[in-house]
C-alpha positions in Angstrom: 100.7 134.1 149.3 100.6 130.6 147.9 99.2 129.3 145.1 97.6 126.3 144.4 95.6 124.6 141.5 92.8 122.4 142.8 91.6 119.8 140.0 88.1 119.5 139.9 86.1 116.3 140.8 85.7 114.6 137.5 82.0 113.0 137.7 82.9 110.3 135.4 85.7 109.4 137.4 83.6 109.3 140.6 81.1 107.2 139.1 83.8 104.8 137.9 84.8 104.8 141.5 81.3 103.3 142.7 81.7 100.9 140.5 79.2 102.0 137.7 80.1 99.6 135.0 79.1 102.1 131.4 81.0 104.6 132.7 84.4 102.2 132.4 83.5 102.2 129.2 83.0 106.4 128.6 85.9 106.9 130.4 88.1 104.7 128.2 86.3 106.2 125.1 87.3 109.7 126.1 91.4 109.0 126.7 91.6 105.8 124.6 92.8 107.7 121.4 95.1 109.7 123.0 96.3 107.5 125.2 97.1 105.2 122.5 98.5 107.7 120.1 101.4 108.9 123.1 102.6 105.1 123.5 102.9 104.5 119.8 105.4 107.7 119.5 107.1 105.9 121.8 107.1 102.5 121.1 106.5 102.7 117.4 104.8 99.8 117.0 101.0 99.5 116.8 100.9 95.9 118.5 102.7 96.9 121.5 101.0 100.7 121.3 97.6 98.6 122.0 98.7 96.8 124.5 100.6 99.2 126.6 96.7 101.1 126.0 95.2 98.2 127.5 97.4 97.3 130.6 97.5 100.8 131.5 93.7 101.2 131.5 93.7 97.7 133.5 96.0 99.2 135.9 94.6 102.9 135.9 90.9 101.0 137.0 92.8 98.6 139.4 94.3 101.7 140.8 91.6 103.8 140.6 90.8 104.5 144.4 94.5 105.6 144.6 93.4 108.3 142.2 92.8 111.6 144.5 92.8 114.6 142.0 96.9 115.9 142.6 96.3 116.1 138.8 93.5 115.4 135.9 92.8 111.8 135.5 94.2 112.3 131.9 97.7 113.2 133.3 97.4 110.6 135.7 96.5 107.9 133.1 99.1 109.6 130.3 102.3 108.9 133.4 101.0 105.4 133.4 100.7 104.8 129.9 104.5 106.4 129.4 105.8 104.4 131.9 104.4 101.4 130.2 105.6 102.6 127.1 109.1 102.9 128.4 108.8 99.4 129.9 108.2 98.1 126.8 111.7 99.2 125.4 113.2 98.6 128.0 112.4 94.6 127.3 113.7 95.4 123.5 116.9 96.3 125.4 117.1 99.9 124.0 121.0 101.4 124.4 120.4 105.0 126.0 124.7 104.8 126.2 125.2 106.8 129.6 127.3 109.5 128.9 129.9 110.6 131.5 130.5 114.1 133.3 133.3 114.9 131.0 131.8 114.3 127.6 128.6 116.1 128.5 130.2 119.4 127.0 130.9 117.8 123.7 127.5 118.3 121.7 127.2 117.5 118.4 127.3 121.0 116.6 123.6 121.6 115.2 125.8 124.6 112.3 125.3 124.1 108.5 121.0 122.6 109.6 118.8 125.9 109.0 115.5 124.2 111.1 114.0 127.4 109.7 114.2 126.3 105.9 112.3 122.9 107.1 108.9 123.3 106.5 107.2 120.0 105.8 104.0 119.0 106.2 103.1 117.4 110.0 102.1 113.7 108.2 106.2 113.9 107.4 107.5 114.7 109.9 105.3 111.8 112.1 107.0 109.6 109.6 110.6 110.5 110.3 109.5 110.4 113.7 109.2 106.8 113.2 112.5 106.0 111.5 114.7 107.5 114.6 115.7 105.1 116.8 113.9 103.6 119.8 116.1 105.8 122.2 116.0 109.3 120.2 112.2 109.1 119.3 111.3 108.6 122.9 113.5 111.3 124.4 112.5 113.5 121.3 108.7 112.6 121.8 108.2 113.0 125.1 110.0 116.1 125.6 108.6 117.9 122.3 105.1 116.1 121.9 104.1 115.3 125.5 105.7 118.4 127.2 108.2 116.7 129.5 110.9 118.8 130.5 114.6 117.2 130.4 115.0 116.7 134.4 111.5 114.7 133.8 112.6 112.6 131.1 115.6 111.7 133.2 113.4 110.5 136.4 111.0 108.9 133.7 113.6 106.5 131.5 115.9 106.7 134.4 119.1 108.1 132.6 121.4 110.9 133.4 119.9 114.6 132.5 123.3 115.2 130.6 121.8 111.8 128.5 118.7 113.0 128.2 120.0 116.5 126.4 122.1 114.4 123.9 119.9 111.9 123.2 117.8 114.9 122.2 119.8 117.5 120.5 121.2 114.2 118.4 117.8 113.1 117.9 116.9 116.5 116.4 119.8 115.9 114.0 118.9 112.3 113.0 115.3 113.7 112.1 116.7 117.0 110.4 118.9 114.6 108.4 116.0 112.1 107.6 113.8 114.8 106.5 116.7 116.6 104.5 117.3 113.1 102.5 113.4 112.3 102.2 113.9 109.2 104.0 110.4 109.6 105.6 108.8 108.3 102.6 
C-alpha cells in the first residue's frame, strides 16, 4: 500500500496565479518574516537577508505557474530563499575546505564539552550563532534550525556529505566554545 501526502490547494496561492494583484501582497505578508529570518541565519547580514527576501519573492511570483503543490508554497519559497542565501556566500567566496575520503574518520573529539550543562537563554545562543563563521553557521543552521538533513545540505551547498558532518560537528564546537567564553555578548 502506498502512501502519499497530497498538499492542499492553497486559495491564496491560486488567486495569485490569476493574477489578483492584493493577494501578492497577503501572500508576501504571511512568509515575509520567516522567509527573511532563514536567510539572515544564513547570511548574517541584514542587508543581504533583505535582499535575498526580495529576489526570492520576485522569482517565487515569476515562477509561480511552475508551482504545482509537490509541497506547501512555504517550502517551496523557503528552498528558494536558501538557495539564494547560499548564493550569496558563495560571491563572499566562503572556504567549505573539501575534505578527502581518508580524513573523514578524523572528527574533532566533542569529550571534556558537557552540551548538557549549557543552558543559556535562546537570545544567546542566536548571538553566537552569528559569530561562527559563514561556512559553520550555514551548515549548523540549516541542519538544526531549518530541518535539513546532512545528505540535503550536501545537494544544497554542493559539498561532500563527509564536509557537511565536519563542518557541523566543528561548528557545534565553535559555538560551544563561544558560549563557554561569553563571546556572544
Amino acid at each position: 500500500m502506498e502512501l502519499t501526502a497530497t498538499i492542499a490547494r492553497d486559495e491564496l496561492v491560486e488567486r495569485c496565479k490569476q493574477g489578483h494583484a492584493p493577494s501578492y501582497q497577503e501572500l508576501y505578508q504571511r512568509y515575509s518574516k520567516a522567509m527573511y529570518n532563514t536567510s539572515l541565519r544564513i547570511v548574517n547580514n541584514s542587508t543581504d537577508a533583505e535582499d535575498v527576501l526580495q529576489e526570492a519573492f520576485v522569482d517565487a511570483f515569476r515562477s509561480l505557474n511552475d508551482f504545482h503543490y509537490r509541497s506547501t508554497f512555504g517550502a517551496w519559497l523557503k528552498k528558494i530563499v536558501i538557495n539564494k542565501s547560499i548564493n550569496v556566500l558563495r560571491k563572499r567566496k566562503v572556504n567549505l575546505v573539501e575534505i578527502d575520503d581518508s580524513k573523514a574518520g578524523e572528527l574533532p573529539s566533542e569529550a571534556g564539552i558537557d552540551e548538557n550543562e549549557i543552558a543559556y537563554q535562546v537570545q544567546q545562543v542566536k548571538k553566537a550563532i552569528e559569530k561562527l563563521p559563514d561556512g559553520y553557521r550555514t551548515v549548523l543552521s540549516l541542519y538544526l534550525l531549518e530541518g535539513y538533513d546532512q545528505e540535503e545540505i550536501s545537494e544544497i551547498i554542493g559539498i561532500s556529505h563527509n564536509t557537511v558532518r565536519t563542518q557541523y560537528v566543528r561548528a557545534k564546537q565553535k559555538l560551544l566554545t563561544i558560549i563557554k567564553e561569553g563571546g556572544y555578548l
